[in-house]
Backbone as CSV, one residue per row, in Angstrom:
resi,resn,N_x,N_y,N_z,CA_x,CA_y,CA_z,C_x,C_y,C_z
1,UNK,-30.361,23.933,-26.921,-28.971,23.891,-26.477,-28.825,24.552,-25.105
2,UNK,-27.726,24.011,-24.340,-27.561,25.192,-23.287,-27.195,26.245,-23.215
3,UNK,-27.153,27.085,-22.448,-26.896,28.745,-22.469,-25.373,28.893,-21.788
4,UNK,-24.382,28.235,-22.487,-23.302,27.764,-21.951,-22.238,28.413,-22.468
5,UNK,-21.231,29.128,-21.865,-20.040,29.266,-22.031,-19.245,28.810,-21.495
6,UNK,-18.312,27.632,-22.131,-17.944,26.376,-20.458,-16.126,26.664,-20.678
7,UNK,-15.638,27.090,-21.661,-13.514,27.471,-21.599,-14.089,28.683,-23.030
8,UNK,-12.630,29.142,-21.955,-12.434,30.618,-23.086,-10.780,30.446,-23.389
9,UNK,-10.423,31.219,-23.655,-8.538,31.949,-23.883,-8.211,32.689,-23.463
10,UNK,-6.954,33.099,-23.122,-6.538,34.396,-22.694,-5.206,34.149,-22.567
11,UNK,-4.459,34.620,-23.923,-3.385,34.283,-24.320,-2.652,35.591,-24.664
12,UNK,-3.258,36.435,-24.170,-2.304,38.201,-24.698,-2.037,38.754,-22.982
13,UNK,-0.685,39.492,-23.187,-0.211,39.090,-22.095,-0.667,40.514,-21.070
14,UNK,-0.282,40.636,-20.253,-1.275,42.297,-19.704,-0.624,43.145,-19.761
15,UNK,0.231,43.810,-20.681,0.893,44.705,-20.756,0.195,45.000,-22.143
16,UNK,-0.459,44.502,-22.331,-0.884,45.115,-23.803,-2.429,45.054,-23.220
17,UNK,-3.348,44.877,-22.397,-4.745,45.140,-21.720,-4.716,46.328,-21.870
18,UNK,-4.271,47.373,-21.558,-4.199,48.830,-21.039,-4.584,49.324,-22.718
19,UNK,-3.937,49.375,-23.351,-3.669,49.612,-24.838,-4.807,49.159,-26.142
20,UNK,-5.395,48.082,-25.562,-6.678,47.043,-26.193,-8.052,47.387,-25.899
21,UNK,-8.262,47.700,-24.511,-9.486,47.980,-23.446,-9.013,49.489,-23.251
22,UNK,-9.364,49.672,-21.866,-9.511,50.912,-21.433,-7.841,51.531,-21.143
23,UNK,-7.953,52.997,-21.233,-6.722,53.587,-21.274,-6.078,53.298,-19.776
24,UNK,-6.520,53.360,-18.610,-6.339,53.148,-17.287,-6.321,51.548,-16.726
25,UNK,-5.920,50.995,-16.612,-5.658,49.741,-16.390,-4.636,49.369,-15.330
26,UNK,-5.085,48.576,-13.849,-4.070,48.053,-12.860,-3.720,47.242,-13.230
27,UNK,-2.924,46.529,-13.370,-2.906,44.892,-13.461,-1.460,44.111,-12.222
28,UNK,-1.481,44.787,-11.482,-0.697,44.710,-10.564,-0.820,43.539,-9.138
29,UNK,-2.253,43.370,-9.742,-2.836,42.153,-9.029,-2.733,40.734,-9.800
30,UNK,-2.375,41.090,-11.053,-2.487,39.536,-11.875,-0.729,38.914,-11.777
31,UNK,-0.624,38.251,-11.080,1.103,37.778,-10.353,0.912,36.039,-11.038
32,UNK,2.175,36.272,-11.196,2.288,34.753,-11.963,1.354,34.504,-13.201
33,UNK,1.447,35.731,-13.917,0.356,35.416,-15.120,1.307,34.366,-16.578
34,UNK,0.708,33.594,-16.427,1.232,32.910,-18.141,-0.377,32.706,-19.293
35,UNK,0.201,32.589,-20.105,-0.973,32.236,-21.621,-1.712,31.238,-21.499
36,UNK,-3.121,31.384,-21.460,-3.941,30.237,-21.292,-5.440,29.975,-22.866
37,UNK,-5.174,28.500,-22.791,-5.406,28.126,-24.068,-6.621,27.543,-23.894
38,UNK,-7.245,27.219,-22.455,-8.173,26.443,-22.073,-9.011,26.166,-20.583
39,UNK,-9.113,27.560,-20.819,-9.495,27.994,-19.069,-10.678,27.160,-18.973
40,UNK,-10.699,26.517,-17.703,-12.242,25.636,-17.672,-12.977,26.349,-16.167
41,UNK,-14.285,26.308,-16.035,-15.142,26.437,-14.632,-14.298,25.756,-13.545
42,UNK,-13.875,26.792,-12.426,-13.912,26.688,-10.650,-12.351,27.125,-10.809
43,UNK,-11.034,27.403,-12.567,-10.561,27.355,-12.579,-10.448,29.151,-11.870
44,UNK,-9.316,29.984,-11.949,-8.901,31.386,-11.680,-9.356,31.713,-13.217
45,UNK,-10.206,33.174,-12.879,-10.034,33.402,-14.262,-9.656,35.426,-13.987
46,UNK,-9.387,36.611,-14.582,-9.252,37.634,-14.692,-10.308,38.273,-14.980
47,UNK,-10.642,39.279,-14.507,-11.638,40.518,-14.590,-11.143,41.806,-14.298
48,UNK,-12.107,42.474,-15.154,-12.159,44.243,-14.146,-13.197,44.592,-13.483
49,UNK,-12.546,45.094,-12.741,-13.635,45.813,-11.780,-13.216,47.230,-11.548
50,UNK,-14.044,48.011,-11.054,-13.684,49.355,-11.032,-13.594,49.518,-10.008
51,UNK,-12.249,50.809,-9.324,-11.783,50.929,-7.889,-12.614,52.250,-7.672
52,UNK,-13.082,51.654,-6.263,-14.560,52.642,-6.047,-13.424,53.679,-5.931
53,UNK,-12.614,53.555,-4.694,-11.406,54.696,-4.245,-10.766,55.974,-5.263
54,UNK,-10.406,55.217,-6.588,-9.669,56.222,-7.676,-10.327,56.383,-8.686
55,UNK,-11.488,55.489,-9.142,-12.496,55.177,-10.007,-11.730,54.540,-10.864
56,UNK,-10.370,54.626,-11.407,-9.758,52.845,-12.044,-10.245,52.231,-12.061
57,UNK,-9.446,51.458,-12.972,-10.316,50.074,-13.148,-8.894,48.870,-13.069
58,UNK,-9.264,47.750,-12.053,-7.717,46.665,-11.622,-8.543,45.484,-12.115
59,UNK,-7.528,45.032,-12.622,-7.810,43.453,-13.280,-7.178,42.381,-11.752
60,UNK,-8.149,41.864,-11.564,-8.288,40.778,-10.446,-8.485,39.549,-10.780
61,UNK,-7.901,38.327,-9.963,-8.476,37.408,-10.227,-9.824,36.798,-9.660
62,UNK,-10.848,35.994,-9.988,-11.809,35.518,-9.648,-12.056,34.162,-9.806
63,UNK,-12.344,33.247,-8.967,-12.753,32.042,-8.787,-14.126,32.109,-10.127
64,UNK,-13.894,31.074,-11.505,-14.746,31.207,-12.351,-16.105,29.807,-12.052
65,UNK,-17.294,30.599,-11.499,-18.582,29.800,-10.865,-18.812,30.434,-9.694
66,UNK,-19.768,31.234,-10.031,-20.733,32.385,-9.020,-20.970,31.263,-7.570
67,UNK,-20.465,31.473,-6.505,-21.001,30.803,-5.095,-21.430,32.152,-4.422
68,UNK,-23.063,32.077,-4.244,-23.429,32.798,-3.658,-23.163,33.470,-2.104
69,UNK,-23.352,33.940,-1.530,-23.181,34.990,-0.760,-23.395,33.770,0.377
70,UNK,-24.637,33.297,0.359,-25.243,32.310,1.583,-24.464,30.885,1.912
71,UNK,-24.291,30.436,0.323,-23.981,28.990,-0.038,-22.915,28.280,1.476
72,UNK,-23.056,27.696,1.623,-21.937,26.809,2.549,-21.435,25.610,1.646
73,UNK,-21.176,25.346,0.185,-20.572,24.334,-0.252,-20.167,25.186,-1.568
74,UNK,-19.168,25.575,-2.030,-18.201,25.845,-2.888,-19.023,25.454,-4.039
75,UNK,-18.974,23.458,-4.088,-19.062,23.594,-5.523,-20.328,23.915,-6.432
76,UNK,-21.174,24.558,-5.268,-22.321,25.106,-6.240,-21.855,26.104,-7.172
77,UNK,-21.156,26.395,-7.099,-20.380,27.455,-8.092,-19.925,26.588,-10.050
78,UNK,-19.501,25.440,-9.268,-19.291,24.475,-11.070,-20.717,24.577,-11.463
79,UNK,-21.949,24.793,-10.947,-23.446,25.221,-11.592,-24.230,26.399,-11.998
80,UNK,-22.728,27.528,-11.805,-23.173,28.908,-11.585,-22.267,29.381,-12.570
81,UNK,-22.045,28.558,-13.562,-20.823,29.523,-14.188,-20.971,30.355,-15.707
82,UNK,-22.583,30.630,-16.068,-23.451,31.477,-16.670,-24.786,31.949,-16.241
83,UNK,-24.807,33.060,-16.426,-26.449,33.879,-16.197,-27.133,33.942,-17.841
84,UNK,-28.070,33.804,-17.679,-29.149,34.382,-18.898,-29.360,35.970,-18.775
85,UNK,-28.921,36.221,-19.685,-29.432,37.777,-20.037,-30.914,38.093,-19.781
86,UNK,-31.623,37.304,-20.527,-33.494,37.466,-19.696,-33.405,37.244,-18.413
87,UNK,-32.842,36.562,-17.537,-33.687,36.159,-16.519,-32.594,36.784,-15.722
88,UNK,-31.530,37.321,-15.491,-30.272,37.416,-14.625,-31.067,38.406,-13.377
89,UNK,-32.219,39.188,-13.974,-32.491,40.544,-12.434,-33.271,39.704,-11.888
90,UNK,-33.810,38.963,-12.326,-34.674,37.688,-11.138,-34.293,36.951,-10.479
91,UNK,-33.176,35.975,-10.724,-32.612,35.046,-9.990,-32.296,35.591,-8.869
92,UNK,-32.246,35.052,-7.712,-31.734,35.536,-6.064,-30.255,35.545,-5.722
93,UNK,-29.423,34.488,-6.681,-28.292,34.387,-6.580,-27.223,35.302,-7.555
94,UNK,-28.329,35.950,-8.582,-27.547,36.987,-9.222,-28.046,38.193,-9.272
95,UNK,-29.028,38.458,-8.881,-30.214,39.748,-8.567,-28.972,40.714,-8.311
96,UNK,-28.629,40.636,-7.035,-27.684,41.818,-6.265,-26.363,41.972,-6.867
97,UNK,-25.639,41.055,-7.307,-24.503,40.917,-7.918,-24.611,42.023,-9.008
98,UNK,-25.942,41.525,-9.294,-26.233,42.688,-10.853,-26.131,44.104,-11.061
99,UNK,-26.702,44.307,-9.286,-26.907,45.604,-9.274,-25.657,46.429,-8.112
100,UNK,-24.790,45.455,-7.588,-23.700,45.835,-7.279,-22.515,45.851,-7.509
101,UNK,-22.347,44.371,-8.167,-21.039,44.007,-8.449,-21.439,43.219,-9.600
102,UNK,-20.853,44.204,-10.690,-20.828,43.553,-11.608,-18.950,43.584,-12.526
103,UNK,-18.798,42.933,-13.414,-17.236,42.900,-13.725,-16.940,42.269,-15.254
104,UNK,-15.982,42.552,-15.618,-15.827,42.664,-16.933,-14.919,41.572,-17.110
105,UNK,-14.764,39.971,-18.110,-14.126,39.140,-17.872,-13.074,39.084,-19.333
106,UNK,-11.890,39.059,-19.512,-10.872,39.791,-20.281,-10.233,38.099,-21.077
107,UNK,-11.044,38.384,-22.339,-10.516,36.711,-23.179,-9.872,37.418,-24.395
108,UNK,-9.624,36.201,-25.184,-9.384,36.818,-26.369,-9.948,35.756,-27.209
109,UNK,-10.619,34.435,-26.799,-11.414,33.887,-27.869,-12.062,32.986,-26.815
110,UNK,-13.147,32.113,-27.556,-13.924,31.180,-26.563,-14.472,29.985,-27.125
111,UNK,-14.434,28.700,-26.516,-15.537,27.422,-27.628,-16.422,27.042,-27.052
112,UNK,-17.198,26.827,-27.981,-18.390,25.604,-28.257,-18.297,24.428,-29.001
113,UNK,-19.272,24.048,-28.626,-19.452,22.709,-29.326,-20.461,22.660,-30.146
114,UNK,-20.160,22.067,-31.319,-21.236,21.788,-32.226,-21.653,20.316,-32.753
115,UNK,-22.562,19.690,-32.484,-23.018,18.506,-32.918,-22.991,18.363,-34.453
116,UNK,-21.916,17.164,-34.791,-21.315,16.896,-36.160,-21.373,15.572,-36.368
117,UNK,-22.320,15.024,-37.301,-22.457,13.149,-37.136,-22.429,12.627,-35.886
118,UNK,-21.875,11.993,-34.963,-21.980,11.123,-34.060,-21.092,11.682,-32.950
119,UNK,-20.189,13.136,-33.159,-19.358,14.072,-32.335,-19.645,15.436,-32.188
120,UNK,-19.466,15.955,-30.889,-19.520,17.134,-30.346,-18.073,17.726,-30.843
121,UNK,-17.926,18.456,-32.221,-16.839,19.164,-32.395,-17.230,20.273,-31.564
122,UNK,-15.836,20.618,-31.306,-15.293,21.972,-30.494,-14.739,22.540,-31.930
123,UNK,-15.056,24.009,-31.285,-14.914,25.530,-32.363,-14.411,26.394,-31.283
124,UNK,-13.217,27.380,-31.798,-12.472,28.485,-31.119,-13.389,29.552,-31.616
125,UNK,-14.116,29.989,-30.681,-14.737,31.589,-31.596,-13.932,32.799,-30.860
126,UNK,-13.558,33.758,-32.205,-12.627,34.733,-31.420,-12.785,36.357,-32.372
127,UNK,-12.154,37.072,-32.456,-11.794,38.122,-33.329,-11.703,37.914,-34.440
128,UNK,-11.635,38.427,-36.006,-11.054,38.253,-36.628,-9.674,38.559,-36.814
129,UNK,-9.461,39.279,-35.745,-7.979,39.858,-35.812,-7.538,39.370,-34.421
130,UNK,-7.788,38.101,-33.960,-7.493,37.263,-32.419,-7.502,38.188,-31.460
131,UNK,-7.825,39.546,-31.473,-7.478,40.700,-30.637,-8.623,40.437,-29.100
132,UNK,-8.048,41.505,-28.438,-8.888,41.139,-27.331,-10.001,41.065,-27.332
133,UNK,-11.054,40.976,-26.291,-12.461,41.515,-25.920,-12.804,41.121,-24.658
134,UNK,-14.186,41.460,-24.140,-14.190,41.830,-22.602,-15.982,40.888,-22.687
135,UNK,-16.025,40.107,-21.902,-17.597,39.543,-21.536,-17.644,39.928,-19.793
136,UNK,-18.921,40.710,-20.474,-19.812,40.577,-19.199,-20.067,39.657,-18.113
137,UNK,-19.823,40.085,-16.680,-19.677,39.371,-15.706,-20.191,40.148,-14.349
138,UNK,-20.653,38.939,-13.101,-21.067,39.567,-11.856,-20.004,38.748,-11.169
139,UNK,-19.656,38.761,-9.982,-19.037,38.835,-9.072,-19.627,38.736,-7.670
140,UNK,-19.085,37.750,-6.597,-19.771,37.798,-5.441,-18.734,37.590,-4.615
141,UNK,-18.654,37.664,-2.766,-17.876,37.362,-2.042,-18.493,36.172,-1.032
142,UNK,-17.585,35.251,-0.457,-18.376,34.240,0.011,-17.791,34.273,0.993
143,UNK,-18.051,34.003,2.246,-17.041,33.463,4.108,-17.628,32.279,4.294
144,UNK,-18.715,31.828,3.655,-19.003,30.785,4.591,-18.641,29.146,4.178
145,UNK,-18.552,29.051,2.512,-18.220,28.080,1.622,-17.090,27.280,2.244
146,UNK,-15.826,28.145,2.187,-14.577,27.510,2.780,-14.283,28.479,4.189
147,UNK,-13.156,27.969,4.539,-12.408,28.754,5.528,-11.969,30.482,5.337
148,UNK,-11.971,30.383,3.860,-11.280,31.634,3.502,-12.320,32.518,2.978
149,UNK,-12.147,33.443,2.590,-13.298,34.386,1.671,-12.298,34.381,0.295
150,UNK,-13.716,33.851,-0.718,-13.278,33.348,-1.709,-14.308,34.423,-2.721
151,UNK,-13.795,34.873,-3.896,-14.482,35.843,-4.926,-14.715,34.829,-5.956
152,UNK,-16.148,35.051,-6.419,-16.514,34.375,-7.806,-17.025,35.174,-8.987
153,UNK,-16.889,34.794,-9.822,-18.006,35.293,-10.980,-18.673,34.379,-12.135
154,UNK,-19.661,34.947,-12.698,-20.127,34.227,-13.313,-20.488,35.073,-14.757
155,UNK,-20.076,34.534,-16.346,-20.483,35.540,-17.109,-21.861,34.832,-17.213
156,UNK,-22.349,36.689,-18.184,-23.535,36.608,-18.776,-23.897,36.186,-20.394
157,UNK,-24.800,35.419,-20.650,-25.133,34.918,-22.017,-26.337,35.613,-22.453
158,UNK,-26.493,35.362,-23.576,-27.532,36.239,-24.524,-27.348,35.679,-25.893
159,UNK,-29.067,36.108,-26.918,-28.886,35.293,-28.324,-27.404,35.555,-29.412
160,UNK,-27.126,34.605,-29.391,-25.950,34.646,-30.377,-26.258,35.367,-31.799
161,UNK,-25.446,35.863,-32.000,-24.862,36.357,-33.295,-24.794,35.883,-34.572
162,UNK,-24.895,36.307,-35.505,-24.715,35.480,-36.741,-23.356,35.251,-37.147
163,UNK,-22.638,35.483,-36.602,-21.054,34.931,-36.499,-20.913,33.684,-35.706
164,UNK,-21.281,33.517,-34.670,-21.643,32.257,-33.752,-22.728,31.257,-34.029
165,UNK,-24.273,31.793,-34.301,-25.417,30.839,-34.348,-25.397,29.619,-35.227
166,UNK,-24.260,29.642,-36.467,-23.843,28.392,-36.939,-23.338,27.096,-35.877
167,UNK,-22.773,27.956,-34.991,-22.058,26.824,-33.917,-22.944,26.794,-32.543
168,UNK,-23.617,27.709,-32.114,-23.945,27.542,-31.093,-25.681,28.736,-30.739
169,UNK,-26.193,28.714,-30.348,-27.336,29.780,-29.913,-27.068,30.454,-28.737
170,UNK,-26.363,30.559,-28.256,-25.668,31.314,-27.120,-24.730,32.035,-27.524
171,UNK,-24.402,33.110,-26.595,-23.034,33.743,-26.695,-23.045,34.654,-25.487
172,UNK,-21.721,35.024,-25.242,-21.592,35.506,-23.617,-21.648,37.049,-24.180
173,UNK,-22.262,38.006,-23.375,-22.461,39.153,-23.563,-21.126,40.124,-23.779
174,UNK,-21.222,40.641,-24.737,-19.717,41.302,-25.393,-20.129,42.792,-24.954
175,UNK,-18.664,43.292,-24.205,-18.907,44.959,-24.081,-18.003,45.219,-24.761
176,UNK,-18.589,46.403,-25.910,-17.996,46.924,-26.740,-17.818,48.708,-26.533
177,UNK,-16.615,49.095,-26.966,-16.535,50.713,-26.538,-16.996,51.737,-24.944
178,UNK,-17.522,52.567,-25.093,-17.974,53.096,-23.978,-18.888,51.448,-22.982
179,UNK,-19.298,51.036,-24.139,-20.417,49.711,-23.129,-19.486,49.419,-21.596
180,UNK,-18.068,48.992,-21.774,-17.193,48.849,-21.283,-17.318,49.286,-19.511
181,UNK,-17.084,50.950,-19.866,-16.904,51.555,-18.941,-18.311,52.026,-18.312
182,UNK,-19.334,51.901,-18.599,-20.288,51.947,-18.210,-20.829,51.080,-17.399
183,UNK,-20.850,49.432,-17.797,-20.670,48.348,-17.088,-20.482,47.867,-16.049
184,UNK,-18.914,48.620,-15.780,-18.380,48.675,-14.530,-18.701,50.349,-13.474
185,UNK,-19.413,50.701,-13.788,-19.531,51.555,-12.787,-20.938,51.590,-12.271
186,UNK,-20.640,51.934,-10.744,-21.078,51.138,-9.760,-22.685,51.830,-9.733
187,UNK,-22.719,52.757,-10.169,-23.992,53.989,-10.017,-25.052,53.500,-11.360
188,UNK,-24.274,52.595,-12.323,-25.347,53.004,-13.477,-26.556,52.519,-13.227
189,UNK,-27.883,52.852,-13.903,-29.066,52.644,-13.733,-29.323,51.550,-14.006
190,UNK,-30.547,51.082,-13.393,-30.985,49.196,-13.334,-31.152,49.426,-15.153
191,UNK,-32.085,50.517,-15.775,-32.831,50.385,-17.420,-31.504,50.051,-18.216
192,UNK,-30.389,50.763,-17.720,-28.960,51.049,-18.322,-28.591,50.104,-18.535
193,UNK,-28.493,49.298,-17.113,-27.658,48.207,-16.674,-28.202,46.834,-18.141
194,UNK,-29.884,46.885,-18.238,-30.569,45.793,-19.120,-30.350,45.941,-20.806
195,UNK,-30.056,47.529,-21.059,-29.641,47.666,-22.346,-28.189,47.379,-22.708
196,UNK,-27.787,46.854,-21.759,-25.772,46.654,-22.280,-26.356,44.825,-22.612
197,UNK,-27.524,43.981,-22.304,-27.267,42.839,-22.091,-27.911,42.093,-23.681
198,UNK,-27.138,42.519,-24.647,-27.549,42.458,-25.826,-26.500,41.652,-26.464
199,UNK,-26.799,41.162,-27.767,-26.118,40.431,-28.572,-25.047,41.621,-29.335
200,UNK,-23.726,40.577,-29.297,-23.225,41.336,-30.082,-23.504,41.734,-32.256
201,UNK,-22.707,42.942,-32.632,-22.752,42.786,-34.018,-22.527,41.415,-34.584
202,UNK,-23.072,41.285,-35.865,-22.955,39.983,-36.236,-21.489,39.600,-37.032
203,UNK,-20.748,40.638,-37.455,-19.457,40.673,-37.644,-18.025,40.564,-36.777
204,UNK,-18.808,40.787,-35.147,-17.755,40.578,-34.372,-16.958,39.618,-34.106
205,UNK,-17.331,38.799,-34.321,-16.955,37.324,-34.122,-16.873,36.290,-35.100
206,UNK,-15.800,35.683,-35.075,-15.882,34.013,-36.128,-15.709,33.178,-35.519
207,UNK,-15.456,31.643,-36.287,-15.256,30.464,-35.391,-14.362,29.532,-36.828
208,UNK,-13.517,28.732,-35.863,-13.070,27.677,-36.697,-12.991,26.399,-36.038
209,UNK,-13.501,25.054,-36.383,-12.982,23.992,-35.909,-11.507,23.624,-35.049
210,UNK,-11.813,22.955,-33.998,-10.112,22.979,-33.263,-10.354,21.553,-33.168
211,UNK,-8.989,20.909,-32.562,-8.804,20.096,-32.004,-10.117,19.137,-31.203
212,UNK,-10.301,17.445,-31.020,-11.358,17.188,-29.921,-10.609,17.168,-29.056
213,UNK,-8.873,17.567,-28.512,-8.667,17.274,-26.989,-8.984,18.790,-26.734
214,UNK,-8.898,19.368,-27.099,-10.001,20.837,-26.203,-11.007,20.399,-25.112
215,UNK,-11.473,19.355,-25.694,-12.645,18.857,-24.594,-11.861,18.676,-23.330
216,UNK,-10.888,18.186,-23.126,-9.843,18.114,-21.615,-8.840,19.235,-21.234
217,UNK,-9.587,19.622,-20.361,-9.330,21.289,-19.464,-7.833,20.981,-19.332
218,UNK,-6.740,19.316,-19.415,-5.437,19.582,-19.299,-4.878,19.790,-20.187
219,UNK,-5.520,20.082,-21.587,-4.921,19.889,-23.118,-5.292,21.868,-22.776
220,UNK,-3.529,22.770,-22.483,-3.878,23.780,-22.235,-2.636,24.815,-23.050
221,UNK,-2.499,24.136,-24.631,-1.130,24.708,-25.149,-1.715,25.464,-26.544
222,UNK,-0.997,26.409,-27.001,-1.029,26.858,-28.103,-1.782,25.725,-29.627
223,UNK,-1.950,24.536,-29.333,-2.467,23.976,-30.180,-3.568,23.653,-29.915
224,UNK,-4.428,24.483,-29.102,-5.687,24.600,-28.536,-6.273,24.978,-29.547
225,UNK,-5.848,26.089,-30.327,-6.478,27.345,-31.218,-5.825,26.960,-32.589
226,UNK,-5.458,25.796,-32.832,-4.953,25.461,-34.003,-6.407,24.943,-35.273
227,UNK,-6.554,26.044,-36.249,-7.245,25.350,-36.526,-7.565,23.861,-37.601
228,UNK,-8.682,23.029,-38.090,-8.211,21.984,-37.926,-9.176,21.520,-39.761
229,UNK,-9.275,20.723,-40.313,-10.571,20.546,-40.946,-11.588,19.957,-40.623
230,UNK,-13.125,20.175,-40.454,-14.072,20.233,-39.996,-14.029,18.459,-39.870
């Protein structure tokens, strides 16, 4: 299978981030925020990052598909929009990201697809209690792609869980508790940095059958997450 995390959710609104995640929370940068049921790759997606200045941490938006630093064409980024947990300190296009900028990406559930007779069902995997959670992410800045300087990120994947591996062998790297705040700060050690890039508990997560218009990034309403019979 691929090592794919291709739409997530993020349907809790940011006044309750602060309260869910970490006690310190900006969100003063997320303007025009509404509930999203079906975020797809190159779309805006939210992160944290930590403010070198106050050591905070501000939820930003980010162009979702890593365009490297060098790239002169944008949409290499719709090809960048997961790292492998094994291989992420090797790659050239995520090497430095790793060890500089890395960022925390703020969902509250995510799908896959699972091959079912002759269809790719889609599955919402989320909380058992739909509550938040935070995947691992790097971050880059680009000038040369477009006209503008444009920020990307890309999350990280790793072996799935036994809450997930029914649906999928992947799963995007979950920071849990202190993992969190460690993550994002800018000093931690490369050994540090490789022990956060682990699978989550196998209880963290479930999944239920949804809808097949999930598959279309414009099908983006509360009946995204409806679930459905298999």
């Amino acid at each position: 299978m691929l090592h794919m995390c291709g739409r997530f959710t993020l349907k809790t609104a940011p006044d309750q981030w602060g309260q869910l995640l970490l006690p310190i929370i900006d969100s003063s940068a997320v303007t025009d925020w509404r509930a999203r049921y079906n975020i797809a790759p190159t779309q805006s997606i939210i992160a944290l990052v930590q403010d070198a200045a106050t050591g905070g941490f501000l939820a930003q938006y980010f162009r979702w598909g890593l365009v490297p630093s060098w790239a002169t064409d944008v949409t290499i980024g719709s090809r960048m929009i997961n790292a492998r947990a094994e291989t992420v300190a090797e790659k050239p296009s995520f090497r430095k990201p790793l060890a500089e900028r890395r960022c925390a990406v703020i969902a509250d559930g995510y799908y896959e697809w699972k091959q079912v007779e002759n269809r790719k069902q889609p599955y919402w995997i989320h909380r058992p209690d739909k509550s938040l959670f935070v995947m691992a992410g790097l971050w880059e800045t680009n000038t040369k792609a477009t006209k503008e300087t444009i920020r990307t990120c890309a999350l990280i994947t790793t072996d799935a869980s036994l809450g997930v591996s029914p649906v999928h062998d992947r799963m995007p790297v979950m920071l849990l508790g202190n993992d969190l705040r460690d993550w994002l700060d800018p000093t931690l050690p490369s050994t540090r940095i490789q022990s956060l890039l682990k699978s989550a508990p196998d209880d963290f997560l479930e999944a239920y059958p949804v809808d097949m218009r999930v598959n279309h990034a414009r099908f983006d309403g509360p009946e995204s997450i409806e679930r459905i019979s298999p």
